[in-house]
N, CA, C and O atoms as a MOPAC input file, in Angstrom:
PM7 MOZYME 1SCF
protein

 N      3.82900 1   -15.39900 1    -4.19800 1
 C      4.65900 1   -15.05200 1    -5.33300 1
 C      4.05000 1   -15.67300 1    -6.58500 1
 O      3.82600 1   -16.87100 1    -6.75700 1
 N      3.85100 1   -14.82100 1    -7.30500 1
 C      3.35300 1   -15.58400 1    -9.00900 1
 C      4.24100 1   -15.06600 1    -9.96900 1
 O      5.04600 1   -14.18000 1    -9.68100 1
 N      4.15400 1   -15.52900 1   -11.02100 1
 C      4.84100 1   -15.19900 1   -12.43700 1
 C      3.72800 1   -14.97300 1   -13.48000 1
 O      2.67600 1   -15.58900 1   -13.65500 1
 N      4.14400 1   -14.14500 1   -13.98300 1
 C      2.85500 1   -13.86000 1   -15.30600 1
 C      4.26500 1   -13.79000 1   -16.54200 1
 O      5.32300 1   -13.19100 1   -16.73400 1
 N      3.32600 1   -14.93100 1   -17.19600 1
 C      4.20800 1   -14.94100 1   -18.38800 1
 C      4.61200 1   -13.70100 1   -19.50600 1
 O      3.85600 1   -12.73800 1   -19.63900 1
 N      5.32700 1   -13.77100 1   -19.95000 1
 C      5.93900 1   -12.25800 1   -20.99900 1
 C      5.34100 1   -11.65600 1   -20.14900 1
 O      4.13800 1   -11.52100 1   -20.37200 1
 N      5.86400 1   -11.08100 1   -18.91800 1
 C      6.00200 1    -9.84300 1   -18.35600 1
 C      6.65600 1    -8.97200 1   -18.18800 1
 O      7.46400 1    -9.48800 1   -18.96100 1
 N      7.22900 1    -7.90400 1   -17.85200 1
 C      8.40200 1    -7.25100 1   -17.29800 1
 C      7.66600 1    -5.61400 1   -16.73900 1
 O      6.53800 1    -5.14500 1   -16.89000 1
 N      8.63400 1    -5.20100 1   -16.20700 1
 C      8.73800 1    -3.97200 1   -15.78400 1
 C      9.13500 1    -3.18300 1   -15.90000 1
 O     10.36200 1    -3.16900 1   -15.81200 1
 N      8.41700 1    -1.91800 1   -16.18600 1
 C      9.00700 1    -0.76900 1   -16.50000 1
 C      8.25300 1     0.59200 1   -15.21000 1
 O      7.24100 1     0.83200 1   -14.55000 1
 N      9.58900 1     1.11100 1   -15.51800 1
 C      9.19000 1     2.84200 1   -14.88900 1
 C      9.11200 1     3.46900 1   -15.76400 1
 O      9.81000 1     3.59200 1   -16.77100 1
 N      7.77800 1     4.15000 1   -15.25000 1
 C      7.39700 1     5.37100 1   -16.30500 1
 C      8.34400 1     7.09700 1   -15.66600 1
 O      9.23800 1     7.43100 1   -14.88900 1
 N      7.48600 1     7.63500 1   -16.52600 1
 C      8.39800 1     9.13100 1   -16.67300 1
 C      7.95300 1     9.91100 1   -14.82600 1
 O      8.68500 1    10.67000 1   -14.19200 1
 N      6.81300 1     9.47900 1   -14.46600 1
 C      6.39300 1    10.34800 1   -13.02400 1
 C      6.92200 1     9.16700 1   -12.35500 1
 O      6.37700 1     9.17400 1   -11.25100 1
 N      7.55500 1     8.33800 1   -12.41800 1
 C      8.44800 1     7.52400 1   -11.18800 1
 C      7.72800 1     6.34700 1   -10.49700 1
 O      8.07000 1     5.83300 1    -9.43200 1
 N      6.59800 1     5.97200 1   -11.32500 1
 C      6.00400 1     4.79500 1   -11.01000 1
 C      6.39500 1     3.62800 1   -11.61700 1
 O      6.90200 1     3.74000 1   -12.73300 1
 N      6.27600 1     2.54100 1   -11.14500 1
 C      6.38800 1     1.04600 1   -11.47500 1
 C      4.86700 1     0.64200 1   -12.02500 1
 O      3.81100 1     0.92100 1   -11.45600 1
 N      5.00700 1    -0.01400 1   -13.15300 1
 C      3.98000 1    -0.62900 1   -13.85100 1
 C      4.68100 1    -2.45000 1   -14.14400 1
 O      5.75700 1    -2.89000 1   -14.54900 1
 N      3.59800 1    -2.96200 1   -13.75500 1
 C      4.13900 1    -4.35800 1   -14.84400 1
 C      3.21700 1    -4.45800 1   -15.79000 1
 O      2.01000 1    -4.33700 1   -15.58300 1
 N      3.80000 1    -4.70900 1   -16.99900 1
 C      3.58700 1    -4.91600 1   -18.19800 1
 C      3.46500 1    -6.18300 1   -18.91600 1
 O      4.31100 1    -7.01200 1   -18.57800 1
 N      2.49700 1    -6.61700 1   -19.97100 1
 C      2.76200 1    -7.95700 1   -20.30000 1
 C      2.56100 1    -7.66200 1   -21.37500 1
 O      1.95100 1    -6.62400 1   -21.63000 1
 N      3.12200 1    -8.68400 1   -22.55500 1
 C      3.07400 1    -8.65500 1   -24.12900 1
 C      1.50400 1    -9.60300 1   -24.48200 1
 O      1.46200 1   -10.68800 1   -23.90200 1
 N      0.45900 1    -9.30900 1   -25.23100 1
 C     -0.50800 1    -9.67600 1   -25.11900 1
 C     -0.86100 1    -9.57900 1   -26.68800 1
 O     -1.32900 1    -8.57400 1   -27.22300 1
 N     -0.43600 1   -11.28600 1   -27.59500 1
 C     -1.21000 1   -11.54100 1   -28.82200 1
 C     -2.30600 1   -11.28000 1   -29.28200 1
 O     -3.11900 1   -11.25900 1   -28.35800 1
 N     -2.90500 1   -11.00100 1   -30.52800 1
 C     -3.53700 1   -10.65700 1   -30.61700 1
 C     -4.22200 1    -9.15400 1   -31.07700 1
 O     -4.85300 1    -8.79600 1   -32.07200 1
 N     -3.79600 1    -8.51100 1   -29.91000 1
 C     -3.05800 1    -6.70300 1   -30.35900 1
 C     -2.51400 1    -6.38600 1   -31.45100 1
 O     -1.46600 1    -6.88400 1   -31.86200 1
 N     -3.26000 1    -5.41100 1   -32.10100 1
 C     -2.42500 1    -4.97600 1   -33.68800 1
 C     -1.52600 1    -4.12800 1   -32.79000 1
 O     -0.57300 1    -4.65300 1   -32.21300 1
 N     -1.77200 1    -2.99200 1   -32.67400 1
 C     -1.05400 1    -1.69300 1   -32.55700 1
 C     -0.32200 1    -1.43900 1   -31.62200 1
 O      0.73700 1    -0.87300 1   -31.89000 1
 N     -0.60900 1    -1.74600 1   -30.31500 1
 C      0.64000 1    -1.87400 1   -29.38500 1
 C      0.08000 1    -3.03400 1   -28.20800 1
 O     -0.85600 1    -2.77600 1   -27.45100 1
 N      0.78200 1    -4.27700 1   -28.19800 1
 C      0.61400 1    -5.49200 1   -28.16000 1
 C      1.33800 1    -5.62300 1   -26.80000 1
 O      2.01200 1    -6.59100 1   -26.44600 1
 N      1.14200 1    -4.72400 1   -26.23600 1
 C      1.74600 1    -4.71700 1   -24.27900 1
 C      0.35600 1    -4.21400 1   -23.42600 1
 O     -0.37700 1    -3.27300 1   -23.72900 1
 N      0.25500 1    -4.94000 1   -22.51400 1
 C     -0.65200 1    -4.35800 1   -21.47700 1
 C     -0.39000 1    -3.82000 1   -20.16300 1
 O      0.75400 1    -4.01100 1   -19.75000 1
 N     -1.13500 1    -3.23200 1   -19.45800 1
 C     -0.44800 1    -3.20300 1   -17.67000 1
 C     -1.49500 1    -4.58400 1   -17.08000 1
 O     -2.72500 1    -4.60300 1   -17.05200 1
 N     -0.70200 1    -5.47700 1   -16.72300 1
 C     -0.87400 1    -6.21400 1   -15.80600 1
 C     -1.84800 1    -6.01200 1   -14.61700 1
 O     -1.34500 1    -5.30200 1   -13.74600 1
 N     -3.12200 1    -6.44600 1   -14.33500 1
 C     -3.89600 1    -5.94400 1   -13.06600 1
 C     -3.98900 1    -6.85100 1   -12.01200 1
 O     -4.82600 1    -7.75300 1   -12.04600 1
 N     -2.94400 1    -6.65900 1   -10.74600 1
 C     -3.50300 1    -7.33100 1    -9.55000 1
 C     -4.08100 1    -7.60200 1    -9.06900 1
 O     -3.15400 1    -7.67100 1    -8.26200 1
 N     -5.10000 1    -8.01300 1    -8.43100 1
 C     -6.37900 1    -7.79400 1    -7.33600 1
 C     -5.39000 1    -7.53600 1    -5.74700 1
 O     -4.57600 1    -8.28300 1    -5.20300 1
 N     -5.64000 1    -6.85300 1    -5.55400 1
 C     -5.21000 1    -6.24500 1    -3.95700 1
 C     -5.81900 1    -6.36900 1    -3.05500 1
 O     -5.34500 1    -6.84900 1    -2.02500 1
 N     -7.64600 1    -5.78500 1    -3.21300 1
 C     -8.27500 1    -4.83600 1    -2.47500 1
 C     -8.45100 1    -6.89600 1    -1.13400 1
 O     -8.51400 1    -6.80800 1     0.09200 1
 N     -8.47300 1    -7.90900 1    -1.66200 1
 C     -8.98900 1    -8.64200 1    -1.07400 1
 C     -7.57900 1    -9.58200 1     0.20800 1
 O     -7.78400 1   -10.20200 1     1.25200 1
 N     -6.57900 1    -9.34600 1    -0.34700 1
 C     -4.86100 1    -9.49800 1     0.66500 1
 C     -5.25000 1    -8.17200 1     1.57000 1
 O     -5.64900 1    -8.44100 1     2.70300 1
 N     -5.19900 1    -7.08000 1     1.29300 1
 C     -4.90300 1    -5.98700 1     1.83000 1
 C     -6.52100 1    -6.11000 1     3.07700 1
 O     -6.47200 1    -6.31800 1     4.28900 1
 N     -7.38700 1    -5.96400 1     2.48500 1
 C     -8.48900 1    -6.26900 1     3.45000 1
 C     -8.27000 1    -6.99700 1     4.66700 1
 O     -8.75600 1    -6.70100 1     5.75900 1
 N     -7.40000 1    -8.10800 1     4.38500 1
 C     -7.80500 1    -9.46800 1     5.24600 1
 C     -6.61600 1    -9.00300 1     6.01600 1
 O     -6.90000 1    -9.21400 1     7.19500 1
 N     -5.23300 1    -8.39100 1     5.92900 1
 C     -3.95300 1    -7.98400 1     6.55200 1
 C     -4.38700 1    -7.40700 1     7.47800 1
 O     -4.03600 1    -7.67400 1     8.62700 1
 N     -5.67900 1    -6.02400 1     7.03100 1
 C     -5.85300 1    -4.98000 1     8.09500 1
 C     -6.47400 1    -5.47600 1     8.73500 1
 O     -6.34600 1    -5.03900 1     9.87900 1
 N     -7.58900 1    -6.70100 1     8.60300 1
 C     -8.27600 1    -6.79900 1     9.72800 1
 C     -7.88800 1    -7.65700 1    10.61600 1
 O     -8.56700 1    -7.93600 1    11.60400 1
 N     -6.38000 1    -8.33300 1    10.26800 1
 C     -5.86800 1    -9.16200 1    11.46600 1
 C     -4.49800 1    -8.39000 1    11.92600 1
 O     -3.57300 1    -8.86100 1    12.58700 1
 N     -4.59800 1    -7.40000 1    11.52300 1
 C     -3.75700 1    -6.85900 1    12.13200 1
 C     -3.68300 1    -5.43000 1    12.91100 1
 O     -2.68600 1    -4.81100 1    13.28200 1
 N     -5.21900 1    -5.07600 1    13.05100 1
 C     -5.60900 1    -4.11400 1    13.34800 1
 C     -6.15100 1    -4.10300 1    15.13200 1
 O     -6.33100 1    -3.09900 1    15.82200 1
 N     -6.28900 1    -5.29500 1    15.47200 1
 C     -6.07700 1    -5.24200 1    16.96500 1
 C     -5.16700 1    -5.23000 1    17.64900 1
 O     -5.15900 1    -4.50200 1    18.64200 1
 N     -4.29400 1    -5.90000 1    17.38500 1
 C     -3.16700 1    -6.00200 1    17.71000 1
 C     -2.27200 1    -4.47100 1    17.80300 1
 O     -1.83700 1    -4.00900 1    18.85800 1
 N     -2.13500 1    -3.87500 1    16.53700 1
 C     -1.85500 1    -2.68300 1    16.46800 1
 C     -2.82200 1    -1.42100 1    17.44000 1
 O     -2.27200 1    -0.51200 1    18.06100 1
 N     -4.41000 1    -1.64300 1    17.37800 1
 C     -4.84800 1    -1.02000 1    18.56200 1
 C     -4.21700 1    -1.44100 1    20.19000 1
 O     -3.86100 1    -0.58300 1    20.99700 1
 N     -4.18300 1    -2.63100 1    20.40000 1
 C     -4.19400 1    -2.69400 1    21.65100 1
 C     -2.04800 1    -2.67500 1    21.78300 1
 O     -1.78400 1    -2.71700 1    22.98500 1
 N     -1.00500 1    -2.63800 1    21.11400 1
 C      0.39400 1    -2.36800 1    21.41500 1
 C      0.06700 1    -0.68800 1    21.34600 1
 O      0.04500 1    -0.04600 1    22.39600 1
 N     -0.14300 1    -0.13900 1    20.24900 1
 C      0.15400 1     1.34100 1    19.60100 1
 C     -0.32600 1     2.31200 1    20.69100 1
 O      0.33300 1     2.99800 1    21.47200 1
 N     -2.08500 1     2.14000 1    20.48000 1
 C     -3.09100 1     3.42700 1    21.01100 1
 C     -2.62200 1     4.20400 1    22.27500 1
 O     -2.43100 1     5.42000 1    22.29200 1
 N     -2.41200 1     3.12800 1    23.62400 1
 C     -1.98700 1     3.14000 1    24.22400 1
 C     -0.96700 1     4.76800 1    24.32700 1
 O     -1.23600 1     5.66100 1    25.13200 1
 N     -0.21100 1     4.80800 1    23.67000 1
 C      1.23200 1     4.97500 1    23.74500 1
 C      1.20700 1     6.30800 1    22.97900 1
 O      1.93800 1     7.26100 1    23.25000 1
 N      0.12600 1     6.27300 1    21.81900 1
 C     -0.26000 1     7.43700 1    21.16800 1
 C     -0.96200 1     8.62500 1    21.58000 1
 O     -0.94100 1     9.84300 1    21.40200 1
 N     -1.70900 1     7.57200 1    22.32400 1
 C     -2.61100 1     8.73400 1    23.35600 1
 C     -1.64900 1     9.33100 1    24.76500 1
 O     -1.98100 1    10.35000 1    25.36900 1
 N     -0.56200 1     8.59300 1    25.10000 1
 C      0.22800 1     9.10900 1    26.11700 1
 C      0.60500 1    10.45800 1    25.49000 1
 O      0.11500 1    11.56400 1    25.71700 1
 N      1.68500 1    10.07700 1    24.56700 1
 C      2.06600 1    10.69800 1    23.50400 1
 C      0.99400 1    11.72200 1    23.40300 1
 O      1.14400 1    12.24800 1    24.50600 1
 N     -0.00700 1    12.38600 1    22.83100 1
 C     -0.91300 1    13.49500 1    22.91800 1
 C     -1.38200 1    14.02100 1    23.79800 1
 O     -1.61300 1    15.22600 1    23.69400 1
 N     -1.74000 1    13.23700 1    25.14300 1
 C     -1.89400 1    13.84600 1    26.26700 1
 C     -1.09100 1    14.61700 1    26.75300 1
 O     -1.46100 1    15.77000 1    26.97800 1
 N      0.22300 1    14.21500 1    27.05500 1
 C      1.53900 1    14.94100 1    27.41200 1
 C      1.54700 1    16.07200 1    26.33300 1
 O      1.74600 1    17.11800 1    26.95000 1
 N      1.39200 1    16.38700 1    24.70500 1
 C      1.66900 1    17.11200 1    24.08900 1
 C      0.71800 1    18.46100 1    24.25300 1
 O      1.07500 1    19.62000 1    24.04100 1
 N     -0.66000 1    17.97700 1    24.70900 1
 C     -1.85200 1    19.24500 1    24.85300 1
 C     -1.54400 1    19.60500 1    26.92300 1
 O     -1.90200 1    20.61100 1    27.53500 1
 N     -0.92300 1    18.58200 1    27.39400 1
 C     -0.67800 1    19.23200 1    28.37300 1
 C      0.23400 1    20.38000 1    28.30100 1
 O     -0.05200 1    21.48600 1    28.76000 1
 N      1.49300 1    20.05200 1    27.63100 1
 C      2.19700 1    21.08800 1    27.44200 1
 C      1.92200 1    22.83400 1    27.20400 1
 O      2.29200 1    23.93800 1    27.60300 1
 N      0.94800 1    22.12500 1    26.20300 1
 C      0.28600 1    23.35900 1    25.69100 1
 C     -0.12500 1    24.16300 1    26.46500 1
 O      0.19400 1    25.34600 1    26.58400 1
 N     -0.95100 1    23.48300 1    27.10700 1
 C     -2.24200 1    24.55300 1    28.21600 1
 C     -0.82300 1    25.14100 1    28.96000 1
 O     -0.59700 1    26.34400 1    28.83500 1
 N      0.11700 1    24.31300 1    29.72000 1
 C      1.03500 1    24.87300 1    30.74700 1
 C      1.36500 1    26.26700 1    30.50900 1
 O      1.12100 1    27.23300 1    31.23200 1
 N      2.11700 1    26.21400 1    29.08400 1
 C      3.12300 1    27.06400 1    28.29900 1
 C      1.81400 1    28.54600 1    28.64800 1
 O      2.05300 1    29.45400 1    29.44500 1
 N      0.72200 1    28.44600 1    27.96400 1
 C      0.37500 1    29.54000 1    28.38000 1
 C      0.04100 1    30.06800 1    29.66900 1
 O     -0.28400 1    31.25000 1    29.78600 1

């Protein structure tokens, strides 16, 4: 959890969330969008959580499709 000072949030008109910060300095319109870094949380999530999810899920998915293309062939 962080705080970025003079921030806030707004929704725009297509239904997205932006955070915004007030940023001195700026003549003309003195708000910015706020930029996260993601790509390096999100990286490290999938890759510890991506075995785990192979070895509970796959399993179960592939049952799941096998049974569904069996069907198939039967039906005709």
């Amino acid at each position: 959890n962080r705080r970025i000072p003079g921030a806030f949030i707004q929704q725009l008109k297509n239904g997205r969330w932006h955070v915004m910060q007030r940023v001195a300095g700026k003549n003309r319109y003195p708000i910015d969008v706020v930029k996260i870094p993601m790509a390096v949380p999100l990286t490290t999530a999938f890759k510890q959580n991506i075995e785990r999810i192979r070895r509970e899920r796959l399993p179960k998915e592939l049952g799941y499709a096998l049974q569904h293309q069996l069907r198939m062939v039967i039906k005709r």
